[in-house]
Every structure is written in structure tokens, then in C-alpha cells.
C-alpha positions as CSV (number, residue, x, y, z in Angstrom):
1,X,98.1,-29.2,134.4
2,X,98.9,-29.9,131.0
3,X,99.6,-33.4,129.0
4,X,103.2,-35.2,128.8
5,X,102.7,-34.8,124.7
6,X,102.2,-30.7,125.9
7,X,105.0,-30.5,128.5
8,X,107.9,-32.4,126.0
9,X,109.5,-29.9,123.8
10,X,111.5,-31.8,121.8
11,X,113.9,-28.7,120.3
12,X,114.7,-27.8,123.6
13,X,118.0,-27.2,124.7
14,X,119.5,-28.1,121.7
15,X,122.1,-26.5,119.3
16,X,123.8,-26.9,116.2
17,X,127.8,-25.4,115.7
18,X,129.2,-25.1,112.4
19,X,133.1,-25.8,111.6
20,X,135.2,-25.8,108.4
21,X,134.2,-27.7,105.5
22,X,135.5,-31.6,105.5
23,X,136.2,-32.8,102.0
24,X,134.3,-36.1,102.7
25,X,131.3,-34.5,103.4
26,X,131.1,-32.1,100.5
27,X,129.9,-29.4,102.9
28,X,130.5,-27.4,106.0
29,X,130.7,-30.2,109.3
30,X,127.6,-29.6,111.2
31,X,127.7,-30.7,115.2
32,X,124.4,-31.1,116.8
33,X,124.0,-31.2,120.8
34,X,121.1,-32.4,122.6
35,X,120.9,-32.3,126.5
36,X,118.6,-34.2,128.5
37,X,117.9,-33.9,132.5
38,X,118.4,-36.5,135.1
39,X,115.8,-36.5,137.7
40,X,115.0,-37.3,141.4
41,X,111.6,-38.9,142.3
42,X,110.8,-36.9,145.6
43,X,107.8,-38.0,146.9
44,X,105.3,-40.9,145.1
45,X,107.1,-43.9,144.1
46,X,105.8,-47.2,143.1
47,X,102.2,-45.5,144.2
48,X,102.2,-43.6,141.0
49,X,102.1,-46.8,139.9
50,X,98.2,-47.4,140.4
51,X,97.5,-43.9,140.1
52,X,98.9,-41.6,142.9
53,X,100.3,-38.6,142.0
54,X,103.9,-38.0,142.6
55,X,106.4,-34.9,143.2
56,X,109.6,-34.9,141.1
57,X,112.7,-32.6,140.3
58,X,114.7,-32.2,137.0
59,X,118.2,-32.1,137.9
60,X,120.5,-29.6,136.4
61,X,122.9,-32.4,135.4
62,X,122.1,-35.1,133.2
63,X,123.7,-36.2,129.8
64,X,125.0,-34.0,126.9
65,X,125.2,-35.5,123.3
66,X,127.5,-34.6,120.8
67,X,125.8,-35.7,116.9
68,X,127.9,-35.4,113.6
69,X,127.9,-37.3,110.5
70,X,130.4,-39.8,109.8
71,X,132.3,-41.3,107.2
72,X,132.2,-44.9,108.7
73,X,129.8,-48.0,107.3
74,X,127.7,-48.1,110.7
75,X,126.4,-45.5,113.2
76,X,128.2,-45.5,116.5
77,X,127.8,-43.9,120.2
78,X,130.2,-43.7,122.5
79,X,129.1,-43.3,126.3
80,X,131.2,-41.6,129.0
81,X,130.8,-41.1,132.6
82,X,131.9,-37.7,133.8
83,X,132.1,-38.9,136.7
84,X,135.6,-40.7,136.2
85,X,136.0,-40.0,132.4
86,X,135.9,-43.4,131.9
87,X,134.3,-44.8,128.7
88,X,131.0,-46.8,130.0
89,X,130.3,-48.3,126.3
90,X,130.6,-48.2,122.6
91,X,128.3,-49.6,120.4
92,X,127.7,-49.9,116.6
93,X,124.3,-50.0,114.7
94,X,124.5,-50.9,110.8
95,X,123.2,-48.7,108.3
96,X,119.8,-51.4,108.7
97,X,120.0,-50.7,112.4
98,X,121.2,-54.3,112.9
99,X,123.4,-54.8,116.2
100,X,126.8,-55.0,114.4
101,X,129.1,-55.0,117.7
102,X,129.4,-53.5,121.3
103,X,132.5,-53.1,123.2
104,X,133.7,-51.7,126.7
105,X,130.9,-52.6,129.4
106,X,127.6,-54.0,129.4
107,X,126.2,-51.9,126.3
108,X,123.3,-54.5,125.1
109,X,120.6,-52.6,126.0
110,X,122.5,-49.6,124.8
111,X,123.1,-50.6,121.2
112,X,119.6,-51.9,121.3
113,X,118.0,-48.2,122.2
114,X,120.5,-46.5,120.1
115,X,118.9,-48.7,117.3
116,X,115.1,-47.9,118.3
117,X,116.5,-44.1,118.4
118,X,117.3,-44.5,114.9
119,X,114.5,-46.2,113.3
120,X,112.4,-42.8,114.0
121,X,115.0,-40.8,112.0
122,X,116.0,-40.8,108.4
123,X,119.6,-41.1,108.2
124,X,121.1,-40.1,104.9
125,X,124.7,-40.5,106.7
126,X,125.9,-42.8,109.5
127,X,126.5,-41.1,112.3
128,X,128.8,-40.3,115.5
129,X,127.0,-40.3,118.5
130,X,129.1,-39.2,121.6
131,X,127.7,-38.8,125.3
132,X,129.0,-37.9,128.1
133,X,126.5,-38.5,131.6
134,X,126.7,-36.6,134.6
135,X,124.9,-39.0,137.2
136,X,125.7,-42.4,138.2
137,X,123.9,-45.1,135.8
138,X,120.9,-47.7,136.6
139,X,120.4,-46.3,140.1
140,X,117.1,-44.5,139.9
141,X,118.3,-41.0,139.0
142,X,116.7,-41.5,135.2
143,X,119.7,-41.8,133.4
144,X,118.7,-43.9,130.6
145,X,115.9,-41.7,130.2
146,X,118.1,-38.3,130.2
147,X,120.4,-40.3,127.9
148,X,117.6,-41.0,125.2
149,X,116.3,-37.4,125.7
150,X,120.0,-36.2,124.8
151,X,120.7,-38.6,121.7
152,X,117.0,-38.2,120.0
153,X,117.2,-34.7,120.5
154,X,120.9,-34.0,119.1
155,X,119.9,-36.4,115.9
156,X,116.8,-34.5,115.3
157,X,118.3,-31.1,115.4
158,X,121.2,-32.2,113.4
159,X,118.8,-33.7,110.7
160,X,116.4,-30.3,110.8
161,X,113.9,-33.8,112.3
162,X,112.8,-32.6,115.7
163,X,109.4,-33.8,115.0
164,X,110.6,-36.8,115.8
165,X,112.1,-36.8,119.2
166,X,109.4,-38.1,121.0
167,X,108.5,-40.9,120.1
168,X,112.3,-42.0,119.6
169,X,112.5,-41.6,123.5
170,X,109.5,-43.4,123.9
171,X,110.9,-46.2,121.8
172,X,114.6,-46.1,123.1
173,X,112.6,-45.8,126.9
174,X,110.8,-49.2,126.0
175,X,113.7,-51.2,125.6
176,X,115.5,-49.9,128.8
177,X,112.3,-50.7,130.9
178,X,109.4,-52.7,129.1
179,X,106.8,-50.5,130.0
180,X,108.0,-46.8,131.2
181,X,105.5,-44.7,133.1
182,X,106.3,-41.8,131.4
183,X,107.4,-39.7,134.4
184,X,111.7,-40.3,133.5
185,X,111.1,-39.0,130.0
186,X,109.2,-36.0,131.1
187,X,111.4,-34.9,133.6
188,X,114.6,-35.8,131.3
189,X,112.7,-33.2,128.8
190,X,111.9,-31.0,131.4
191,X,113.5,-27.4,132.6
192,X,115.0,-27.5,136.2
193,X,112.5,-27.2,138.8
194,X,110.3,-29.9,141.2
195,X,107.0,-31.0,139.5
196,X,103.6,-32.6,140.5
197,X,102.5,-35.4,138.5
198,X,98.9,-37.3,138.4
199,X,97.0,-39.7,136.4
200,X,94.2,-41.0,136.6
201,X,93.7,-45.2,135.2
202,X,94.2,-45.4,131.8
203,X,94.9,-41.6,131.1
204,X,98.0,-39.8,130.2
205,X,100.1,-38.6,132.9
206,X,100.0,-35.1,133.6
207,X,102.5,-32.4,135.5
208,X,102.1,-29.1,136.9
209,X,105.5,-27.3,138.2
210,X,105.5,-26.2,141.7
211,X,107.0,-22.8,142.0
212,X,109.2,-24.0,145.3
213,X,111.9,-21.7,146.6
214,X,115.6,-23.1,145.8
215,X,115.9,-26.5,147.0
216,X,119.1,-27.9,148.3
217,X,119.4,-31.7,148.6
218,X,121.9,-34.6,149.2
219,X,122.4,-37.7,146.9
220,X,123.9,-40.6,147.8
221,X,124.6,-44.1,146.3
222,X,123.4,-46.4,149.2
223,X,124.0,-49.6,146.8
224,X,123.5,-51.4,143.2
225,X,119.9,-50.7,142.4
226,X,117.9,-53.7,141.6
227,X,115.5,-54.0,138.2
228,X,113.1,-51.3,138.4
229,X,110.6,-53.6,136.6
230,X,111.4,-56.2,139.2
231,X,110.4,-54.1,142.0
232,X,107.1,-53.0,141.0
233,X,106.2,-56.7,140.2
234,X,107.6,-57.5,143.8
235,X,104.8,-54.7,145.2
236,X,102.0,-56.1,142.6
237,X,102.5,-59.7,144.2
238,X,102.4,-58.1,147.5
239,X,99.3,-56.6,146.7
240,X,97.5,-59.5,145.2
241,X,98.0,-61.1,148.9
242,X,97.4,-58.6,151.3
243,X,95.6,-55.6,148.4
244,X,93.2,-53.8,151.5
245,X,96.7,-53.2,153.7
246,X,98.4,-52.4,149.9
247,X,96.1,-50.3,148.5
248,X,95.5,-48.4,152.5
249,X,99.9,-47.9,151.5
250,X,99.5,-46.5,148.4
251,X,97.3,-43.8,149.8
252,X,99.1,-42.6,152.3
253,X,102.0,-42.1,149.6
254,X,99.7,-40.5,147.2
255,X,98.4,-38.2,150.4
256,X,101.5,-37.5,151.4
257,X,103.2,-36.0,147.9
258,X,99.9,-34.3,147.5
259,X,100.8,-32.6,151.1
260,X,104.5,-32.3,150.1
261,X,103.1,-30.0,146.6
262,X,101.8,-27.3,149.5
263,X,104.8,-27.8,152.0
264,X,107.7,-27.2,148.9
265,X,105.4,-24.1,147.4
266,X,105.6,-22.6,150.9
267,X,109.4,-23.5,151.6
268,X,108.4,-25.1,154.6
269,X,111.5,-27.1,154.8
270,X,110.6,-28.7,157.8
271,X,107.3,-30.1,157.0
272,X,108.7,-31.0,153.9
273,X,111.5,-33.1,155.7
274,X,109.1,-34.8,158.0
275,X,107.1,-36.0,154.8
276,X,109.9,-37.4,153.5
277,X,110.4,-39.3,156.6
278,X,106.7,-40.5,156.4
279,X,107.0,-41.5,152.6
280,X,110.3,-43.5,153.4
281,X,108.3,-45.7,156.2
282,X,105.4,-46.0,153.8
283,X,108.2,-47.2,151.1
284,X,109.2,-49.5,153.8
285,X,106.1,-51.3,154.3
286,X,106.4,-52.1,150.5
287,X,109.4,-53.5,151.0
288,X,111.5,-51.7,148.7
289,X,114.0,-50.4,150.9
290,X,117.2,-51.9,152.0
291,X,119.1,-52.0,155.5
292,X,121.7,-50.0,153.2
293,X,119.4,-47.2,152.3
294,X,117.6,-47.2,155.6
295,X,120.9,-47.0,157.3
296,X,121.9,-44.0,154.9
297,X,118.6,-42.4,155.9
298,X,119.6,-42.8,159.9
299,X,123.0,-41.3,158.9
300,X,121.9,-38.3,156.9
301,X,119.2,-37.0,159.4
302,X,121.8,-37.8,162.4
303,X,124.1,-35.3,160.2
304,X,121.4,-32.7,160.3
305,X,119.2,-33.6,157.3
306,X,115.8,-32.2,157.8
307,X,114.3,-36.0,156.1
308,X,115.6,-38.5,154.0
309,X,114.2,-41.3,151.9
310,X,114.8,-43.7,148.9
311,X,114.6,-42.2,145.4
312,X,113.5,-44.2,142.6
313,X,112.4,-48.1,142.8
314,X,114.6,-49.1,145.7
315,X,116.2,-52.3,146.4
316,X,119.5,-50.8,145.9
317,X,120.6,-47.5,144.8
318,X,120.1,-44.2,145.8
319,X,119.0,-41.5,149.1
320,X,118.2,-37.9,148.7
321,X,118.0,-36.2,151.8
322,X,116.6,-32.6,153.0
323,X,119.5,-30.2,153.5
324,X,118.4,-26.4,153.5
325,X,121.6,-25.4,155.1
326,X,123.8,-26.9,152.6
327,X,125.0,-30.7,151.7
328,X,128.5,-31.0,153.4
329,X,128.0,-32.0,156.5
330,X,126.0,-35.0,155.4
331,X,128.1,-35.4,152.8
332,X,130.7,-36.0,155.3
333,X,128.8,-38.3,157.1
334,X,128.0,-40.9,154.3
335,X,131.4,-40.5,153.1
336,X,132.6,-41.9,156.8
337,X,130.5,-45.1,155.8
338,X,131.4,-45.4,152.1
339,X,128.8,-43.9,150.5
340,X,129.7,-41.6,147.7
341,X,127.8,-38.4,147.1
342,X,127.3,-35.1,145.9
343,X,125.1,-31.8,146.8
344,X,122.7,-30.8,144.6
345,X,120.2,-27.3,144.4
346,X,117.1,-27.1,142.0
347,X,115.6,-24.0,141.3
348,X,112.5,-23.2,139.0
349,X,114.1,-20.0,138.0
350,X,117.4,-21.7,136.5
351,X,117.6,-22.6,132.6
């Protein structure tokens, strides 16, 4: 295993493209990308919480930034869903990284992370920060976190500053959730692939990749997710009342992603999908889930699905489910309900 400050590369996957000179800039126009992973919490959530490990997958969609000097008074981002091509926000930072303006959504939060991006770079020009995410937002897929990973790393390529990627994630990551585990920034910086993660109290989170044969799963949007930081305060208050039965929960999770490592290496889908089963009723007893995502779970596995569970914090958002054989049927089957979704393979192998 090797330490989050080991596993983040922070010039990874990122480029710079040269076009013809722009009179305002006195020099060729440099374009800087950065791309950053979304991810899918498999087996270990909330558990990893008081020191379970956890099994995760990078996604091979996430968010792509697009970083370029500009010739305006403030630095600005614009954020797009690929989904619908829609634009999600656009917000402005001032050359003293005050919050100058937002417009189009609820971009707050947004302008106040593009801000905490900045303050680890130095900016001799505003810039132009466009992004364009591949996942649905604030539904447990690590989108803010594959967001940050994209931005930080496009501004430190195009400012020869890659040095200081990480802790500009770790900063933008802080304002989007208070107190981030680690886990969404690590897989957001990771390569494609399903990883086991442990820590111990009070020690830095550590990952291992699990060489798994190609893994096909289903995603679904069951609902709106709730706060993340809510959630885990909703399981801390739980524990402080009944800690024994709590603590007795948390093991079982933690036994049970340490079971799914072994299953996933061996491509024993099967197993695999009856763990997932077993971590979603463990989830359950935390009270995390919803009848929404329970109901998804019922649907996907009646459409084949070798398992199914909630992936992230729960109370809302979204299901992954088992599917070997290919996503459509159970595709088909949430879409019968209203539940949007989309197939999804990770392989270790892949870029």
C-alpha cells in the first residue's frame, strides 16, 4: 500500500496545446487541460468513517477542464454538464480572489472553491476556466472532487505549477465538504481501476489497486442526495445511543469490503454480488438508505443484477448494481420506474 501524498500525481493526465499568437497576450495562446475521475464507493461507506477499509473504482468519466489566460479584470469558470449541455454555473473570482459574482445555478460553493483553487497558484493573468462534467452533480459519484482534480490540475500545468495541485484540491475539497476523508480526491486523481483503501485512527489513508478482471456495473439516480456531512453526523448520533450495536455494523462493513478485495481479484462475480447485497442491509441498519434506493435495489436484481446497493452517503442519490452480462436490461428496468441511468465498465488495464 502506499500513502494518498504517494498515490496523487498531480501532472497526470494533463496537457498543454499551443495556437497562434494573440496580440493581447504578447505570446503564443497556451490551453492547459486537466482531467479528473469521478468515482463509485463499492463496498465501505460511512464505516470508513471510523476506520474500516473500503473498496472503490475510478470511473472513466469525470470532468475535463479547459485553462487559458484571459484578458478580463477577474478569473472566471464556466461549468457544463455533458449530460444535457446545459451550463450548471459561472462564477467570477477578482484578481484578490474576492467573490465578485455568480450566475446560472447554485454556484456559491463553486465560486468559493474556485477561489481556494487559486490562492495555491500564482496568477500573473486572470484566467478562463471552462469544465465540462460527465456524471450527475452532488449525488455521491465525487464530482466536486473530480471537478477540483480537473481545475487545479489544468492551472498548474498551464502555469509550469504542478507542485501545487494538491493541496489546491485539498483546499477547494474543504469548502465542498468541511472535512473530506480523502478517499474522493484520491480516486478523482486516480487511473481507472477498483481500489482498497484503509486507515487506521489518526493516520493517512492508504490504497492498494485490486488487479480485478473488467468490471461492468449499472448506475442509477434513485433520488436527490442529501448532505454527505449530514449523514455521517446522522450515523455518529446513532452511535453515541446504541455504539455496541453501531460499532458490531461497522464491522461487518469493514469485513465485508475486506472479503469483496478477494471476491473482485478472483472475478467471482457472484460472491461479489452477494456482498453487495450484505453491505446494502448493513447500510440499512445505519439508516442511510431510502425506500427509493432500496426499491431501485429490488428492481435491478429482479432485472438480473448479480447485487446492488447504495453508493456514496445515501439518503438520496445514487445505486450501482452488479451486471457481468451487460447493463441494458436493468437499465431498462429502472427506466420503467423513472430512474435514469447509464452502464459503466472499469478496467485496471485502461488509461
Amino acid at each position: 500500500m502506499v500513502s494518498s501524498r504517494e498515490c496523487f500525481n498531480p501532472s497526470e493526465e494533463t496537457f498543454v496545446t499551443k495556437s497562434e499568437p494573440q496580440k493581447d497576450l504578447g505570446a503564443e495562446a497556451v490551453v492547459a487541460r486537466g482531467h479528473g475521475r469521478a468515482k463509485l464507493i463499492l463496498f465501505g461507506e460511512h464505516a470508513v468513517v471510523y476506520g474500516k477499509p473500503a473498496v472503490a473504482a475510478g470511473l472513466p468519466r469525470g470532468a475535463t477542464a479547459t485553462v487559458q489566460f484571459s484578458d478580463a479584470a477577474v478569473h472566471q469558470l464556466t461549468l457544463r454538464s455533458a449530460l444535457d449541455e446545459d451550463v450548471y454555473a459561472r462564477v467570477e473570482c477578482g484578481a484578490a480572489l474576492d467573490n465578485v459574482g455568480v450566475d446560472a445555478g447554485d454556484g456559491e460553493r463553486l465560486c468559493k472553491a474556485f477561489a481556494a483553487i487559486l490562492g495555491h497558484f500564482d496568477c500573473p493573468k486572470t484566467l478562463q476556466v471552462d469544465v465540462t462534467i460527465e456524471v450527475p452533480m452532488g449525488v455521491g459519484l465525487g464530482s466536486s472532487a473530480a471537478l477540483s482534480v480537473a481545475v487545479a490540475r489544468g492551472i498548474g500545468q498551464l502555469l509550469g505549477q504542478p507542485e501545487q495541485v494538491d493541496e489546491a484540491v485539498d483546499a477547494s475539497e474543504r469548502v465542498f465538504h468541511g472535512n473530506p476523508s480523502g478517499l474522493d480526491q484520491m480516486m478523482a486523481a486516480s487511473k481507472s481501476g477498483v481500489y482498497f483503501y484503509a486507515r487506521a485512527y489518526d493516520s493517512e489513508l492508504e490504497v492498494a489497486p485490486i488487479e480485478a478482471p473488467a468490471l461492468t456495473l449499472a448506475v442509477c439516480e434513485a433520488g436527490p442526495a442529501a448532505s454527505t456531512a449530514a449523514m455521517v453526523e446522522m450515523v455518529a448520533q446513532r452511535r453515541l445511543r446504541e455504539s455496541q450495536l453501531i460499532d458490531s455494523v461497522n464491522q461487518v462493513i469493514g469485513d465485508t469490503a475486506r472479503a469483496a478485495s478477494a471476491a473482485l481479484t478472483d472475478g467471482d462475480w457472484a460472491r461479489v454480488g452477494e456482498l453487495m447485497d450484505i453491505n446494502h442491509g448493513a447500510l440499512s441498519s445505519l439508516g442511510v438508505t431510502t425506500r427509493a434506493i432500496d426499491a431501485a435495489c429490488h428492481v435491478a436484481r429482479g432485472a438480473g443484477a448479480l447485487g446492488a446497493k447504495l453508493t456514496g452517503a445515501g439518503g438520496g442519490g445514487c445505486v450501482v448494481a452488479l451486471t457481468p452480462g451487460g447493463a441494458e436490461d436493468v437499465l431498462k428496468a429502472w427506466a420503467e420506474h423513472g430512474w435514469s441511468g447509464f452502464e459503466v465498465t472499469i478496467d485496471h488495464r485502461s488509461k
